[in-house]
N, C-alpha and C positions, 0 to 999 in steps of 0.2 A: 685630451690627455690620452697617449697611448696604454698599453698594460706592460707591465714589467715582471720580471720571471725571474724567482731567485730557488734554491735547492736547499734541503734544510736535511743533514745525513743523518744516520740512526742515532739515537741518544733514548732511554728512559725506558728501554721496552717498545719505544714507539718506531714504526715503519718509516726507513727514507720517505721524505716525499719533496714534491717542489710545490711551492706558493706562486700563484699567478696573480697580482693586483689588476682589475680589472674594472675600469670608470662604468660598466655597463651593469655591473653586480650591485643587487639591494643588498643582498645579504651573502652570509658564510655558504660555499657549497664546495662539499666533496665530490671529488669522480676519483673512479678507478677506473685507469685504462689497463686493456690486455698486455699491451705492450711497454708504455710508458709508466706505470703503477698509477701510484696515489698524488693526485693533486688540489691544492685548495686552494679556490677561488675565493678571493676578500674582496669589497669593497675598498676603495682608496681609503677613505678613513678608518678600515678598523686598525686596532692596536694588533701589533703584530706579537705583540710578546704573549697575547690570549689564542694564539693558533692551537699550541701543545695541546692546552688544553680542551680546546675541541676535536683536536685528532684524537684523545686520549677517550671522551666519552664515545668515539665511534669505531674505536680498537677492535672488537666483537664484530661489525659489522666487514669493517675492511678486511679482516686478514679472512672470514670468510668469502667476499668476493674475490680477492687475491686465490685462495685455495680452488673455489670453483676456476678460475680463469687458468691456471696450471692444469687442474684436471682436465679441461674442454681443450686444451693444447696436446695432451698427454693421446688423448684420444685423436686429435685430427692428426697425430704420427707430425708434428711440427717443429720438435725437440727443442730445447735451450739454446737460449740467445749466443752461448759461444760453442755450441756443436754444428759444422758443417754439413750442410742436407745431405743425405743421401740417395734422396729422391723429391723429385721436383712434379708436383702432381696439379694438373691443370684442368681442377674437377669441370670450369666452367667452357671446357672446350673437351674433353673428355681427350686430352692429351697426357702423356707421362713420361718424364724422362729420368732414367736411372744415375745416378754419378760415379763413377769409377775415380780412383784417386791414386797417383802414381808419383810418388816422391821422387825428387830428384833434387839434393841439395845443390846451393850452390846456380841453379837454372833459373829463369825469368819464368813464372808459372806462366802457366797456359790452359785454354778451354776448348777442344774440338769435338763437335758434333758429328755423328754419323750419320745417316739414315734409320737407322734399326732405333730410332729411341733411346740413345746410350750419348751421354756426355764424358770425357777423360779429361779429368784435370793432372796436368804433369808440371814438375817444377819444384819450387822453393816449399817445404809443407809446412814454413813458419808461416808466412806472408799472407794471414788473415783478412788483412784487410784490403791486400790486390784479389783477392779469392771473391771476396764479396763485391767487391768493383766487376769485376767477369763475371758472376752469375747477374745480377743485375741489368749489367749490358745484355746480355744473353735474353732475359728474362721480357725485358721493354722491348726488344725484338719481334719477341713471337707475342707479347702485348700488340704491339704497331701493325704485325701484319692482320691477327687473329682479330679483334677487338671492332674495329671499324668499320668491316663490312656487316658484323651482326648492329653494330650500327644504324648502319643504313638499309639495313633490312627493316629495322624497326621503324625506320623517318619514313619509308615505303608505304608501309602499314599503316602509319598512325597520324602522316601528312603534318610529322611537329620535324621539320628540316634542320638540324645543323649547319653553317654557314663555314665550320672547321672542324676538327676531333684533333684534337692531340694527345699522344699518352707519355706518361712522367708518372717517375714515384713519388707517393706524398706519403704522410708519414701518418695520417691516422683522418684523412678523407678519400671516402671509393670517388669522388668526381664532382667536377663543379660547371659554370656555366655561366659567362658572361651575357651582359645584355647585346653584345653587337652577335651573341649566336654562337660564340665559339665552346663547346665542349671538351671540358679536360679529364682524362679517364686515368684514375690510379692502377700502374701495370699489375697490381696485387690484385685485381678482378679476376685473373687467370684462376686465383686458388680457391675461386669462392663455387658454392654447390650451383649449379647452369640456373634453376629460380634464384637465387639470390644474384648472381649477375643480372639473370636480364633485367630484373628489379631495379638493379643500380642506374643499367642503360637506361629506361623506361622514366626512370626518376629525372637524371638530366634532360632528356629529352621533353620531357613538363617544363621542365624549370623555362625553355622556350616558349612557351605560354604565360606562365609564370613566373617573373623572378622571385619566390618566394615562400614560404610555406602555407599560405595562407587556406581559409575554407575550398577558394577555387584548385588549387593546387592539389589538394589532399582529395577530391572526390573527379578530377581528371585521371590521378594516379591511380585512385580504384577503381576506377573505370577502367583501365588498361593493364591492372597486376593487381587481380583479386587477390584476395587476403594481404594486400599492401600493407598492415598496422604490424601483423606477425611477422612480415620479412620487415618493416625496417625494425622491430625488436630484434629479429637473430643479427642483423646486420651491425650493428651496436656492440656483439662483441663480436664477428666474424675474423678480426684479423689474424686470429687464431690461427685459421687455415691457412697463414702464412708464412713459411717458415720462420722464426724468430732472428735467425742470425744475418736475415737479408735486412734489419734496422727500420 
């Protein structure tokens, strides 16, 4: 049985969220994500009509981690899902790039880089969603160039070789790892603090010893990124650091 994904909107006082049926779930579990909010995970058979009212006994809970996860956004300068960056900060490479915004109705937008650190977006200022399609492209860029060689700095060092690296946006994984060795890197590593990257790399590049999380997995990892438990905690909400309106 696959999982199936429905979206249940505000009603009662209670917070949008979506329901994921999941064959692997024993029981009810909430998450709040930074970015996607609130989701409840059921088992196939529970009765769907007893959801509310488990989201309703955990109302106190969630809109407090709702509140913190706004505030840790507020603070990593990441702004709202429909506010345009205005700066693009690529803590884990200690790069930064400024955005200049130049309306011009009526125009095909456009994204040109400088040398000096400065991006100019010129064009359409409706066309939200071509804006986010260009930083993106832009973004997986200097992902692709920057990403790979610390990479392979690290396969150097720790003789756990990748077979490929490829970088793509995912929507709420830093990186995965098949068994034939190929590594996939979320271009959202760029925004993470340089320990919480190399972490992420470090992590995949185990996962090459291990597909899995298991006791061997977890004390290769700390053996190569002390305090490994505390970064994959900050890691869990990290996407913070991303700006929101890149989706």
């Amino acid at each position: 049985m696959t999982q199936k994904e429905f979206r249940i909107d505000s009603a009662g006082g209670l917070p949008a969220y979506r329901v994921r049926v999941s064959p692997r779930a024993r029981q009810v579990l909430l998450k709040v994500h930074p970015r996607d909010g609130l989701c409840v995970v059921v088992p196939p058979d529970f009765d769907p009509r007893l959801i509310p009212e488990v989201v309703a006994r955990r109302k106190d809970w969630i809109s407090e981690t709702m509140a913190r996860f706004r505030a840790e956004r507020d603070q990593a300068g990441c702004g709202a899902a429909d506010e345009p960056p205005i700066l693009l900060d690529f803590r884990a490479v200690a790069e930064t790039w400024q955005l200049d915004y130049a309306p011009r109705p009526g125009q095909a937008l456009k994204l040109t880089a400088n040398s000096h650190g400065r991006l100019l977006v010129s064009g359409e200022p409706t066309e939200e969603e071509a804006l986010r399609h260009l930083l993106r492209a832009f973004i997986r860029r200097r992902a692709t160039a920057l990403l790979p060689p610390q990479v392979r700095a690290l396969a150097a060092d720790t003789g756990l070789c990748p077979s490929r690296i490829a970088v793509r946006f995912q929507r709420s994984r830093w990186g995965s790892c098949s068994a034939a060795g190929h590594v996939n890197l979320n271009a959202k590593i760029l925004f993470l603090p340089p320990e919480l990257a190399r972490h992420v790399l470090l992590h995949e590049l185990c996962h090459l010893a291990h597909l899995n999380h298991g006791p061997d997995f977890h004390a290769l990892l700390a053996g190569l990124s002390p305090g490994s438990a505390e970064l994959e905690r900050r890691l869990s909400r990290a996407m913070v650091y991303a700006p929101a309106f890149l989706g």
